[in-house]
Structures are given as structure tokens and as C-alpha cells.
N, C-alpha and C positions, 0 to 999 in steps of 0.2 A: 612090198605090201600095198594095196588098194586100200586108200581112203573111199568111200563110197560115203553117197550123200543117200537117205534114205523117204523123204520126204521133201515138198514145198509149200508153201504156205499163199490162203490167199487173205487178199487183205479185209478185215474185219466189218462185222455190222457195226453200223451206227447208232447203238442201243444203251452205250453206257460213256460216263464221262471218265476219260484215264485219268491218272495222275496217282502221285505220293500222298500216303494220308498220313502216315507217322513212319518213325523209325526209333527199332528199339536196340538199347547199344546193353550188351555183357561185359563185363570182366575178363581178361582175359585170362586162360586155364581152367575157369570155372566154369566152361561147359562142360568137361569131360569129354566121353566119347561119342562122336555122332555115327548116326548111321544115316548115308546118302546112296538114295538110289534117284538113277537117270539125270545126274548133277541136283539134286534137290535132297535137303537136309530132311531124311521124316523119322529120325527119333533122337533122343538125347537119353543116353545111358547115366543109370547110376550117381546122376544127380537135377537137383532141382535149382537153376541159378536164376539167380534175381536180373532180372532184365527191365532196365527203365524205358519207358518208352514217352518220345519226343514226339506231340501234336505238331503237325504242319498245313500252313495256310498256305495260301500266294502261289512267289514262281520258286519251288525247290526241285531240282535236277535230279537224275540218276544218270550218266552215259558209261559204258564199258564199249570199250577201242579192244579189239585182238590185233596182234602183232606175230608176222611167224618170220620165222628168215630160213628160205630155203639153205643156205648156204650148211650154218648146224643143226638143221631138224628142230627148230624150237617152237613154239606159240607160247603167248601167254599176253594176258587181260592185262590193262588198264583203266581202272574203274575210280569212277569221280563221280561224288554225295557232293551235292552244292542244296544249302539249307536256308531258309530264311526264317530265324525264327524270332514272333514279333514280340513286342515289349518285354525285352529283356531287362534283369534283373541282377544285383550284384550274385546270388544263388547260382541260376544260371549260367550266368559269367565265368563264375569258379569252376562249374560242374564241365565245361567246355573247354577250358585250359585243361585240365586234368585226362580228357580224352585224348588229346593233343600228346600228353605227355608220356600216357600209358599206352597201351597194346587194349584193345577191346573189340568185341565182336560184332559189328553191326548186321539189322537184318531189314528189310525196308517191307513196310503194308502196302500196295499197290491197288488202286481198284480199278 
């Protein structure tokens, strides 16, 4: 089977400044069911979940690495949220161990 690539990209106007502006983290199982087209998440079925969302200043990161190995037919992402988030507070402190600790969904606002 042919992988076909169907598009190129050229590199962008100089019109807006990029970066991460927040990121907001769910519970995990309390999305329910999504529906994703084109790799992009555009609906959440049958329920409504609470999603907090994290302001961010400064240098906070996004990179995802693909990895394939010809040898088993595989690819698959490695993706690293690096955050800086300023004047923290025992609140905070807690709420961040606790992601750590649980399964939750993160989703990142980019501009």
C-alpha cells in the first residue's frame, strides 16, 4: 500500500505572534465520546465536562517527536507540555500533584 503525501506547506506570514496562551486539563473518562475528524477533536457527545483551564506567561513549550520503525510497521508521537506557571500557590501545588497522579485530558489554546 502507498503512503502518499498530499500536500506542502509554505512557511507562514509574519502577522501574528505564536505561542501557548493556556491549557485546559479534564478528568479523565469524563469526556465521553468524541468525535474527530481530520485528527482534530470537533464534538463531545453526551456530556458536559468541567475543564479547568491554566493561564500561561513566559517560555512554556509544546514539542511532539514521531517515531516509526520500519522494521514493525509502527509510528507513534511523543509529546512534551513543558509549563511555567508563575507565582504558585500551595492550591496550585496540590492541583498539579494530582494531575501527576491521575489520567486527565489535556488540550493546549495556541495563538
Amino acid at each position: 500500500m502507498a503512503c502518499n503525501i498530499t500536500a506542502g506547506r509554505l512557511e507562514g506570514c509574519k502577522d501574528a505572534v505564536g505561542g501557548l496562551n493556556a491549557i485546559y486539563f479534564v478528568n479523565f473518562g469524563a469526556m465521553g465520546d468524541l468525535t474527530i475528524s481530520d485528527e482534530t477533536v470537533t464534538g463531545i457527545a453526551a456530556t458536559t465536562p468541567d475543564a479547568f483551564k491554566y493561564d500561561l506567561r513566559g517560555t512554556s513549550t509544546f514539542d511532539q517527536s514521531l517515531t516509526s520503525s520500519r522494521d514493525n510497521g509502527t509510528t507513534f508521537a511523543e509529546q512534551t507540555l513543558t509549563v511555567s506557571l508563575k507565582k504558585q500557590d500551595a492550591t496550585t501545588h496540590k492541583e498539579c500533584k494530582e494531575q501527576v497522579r491521575r489520567r486527565t485530558y489535556c488540550s493546549i489554546a495556541v495563538s
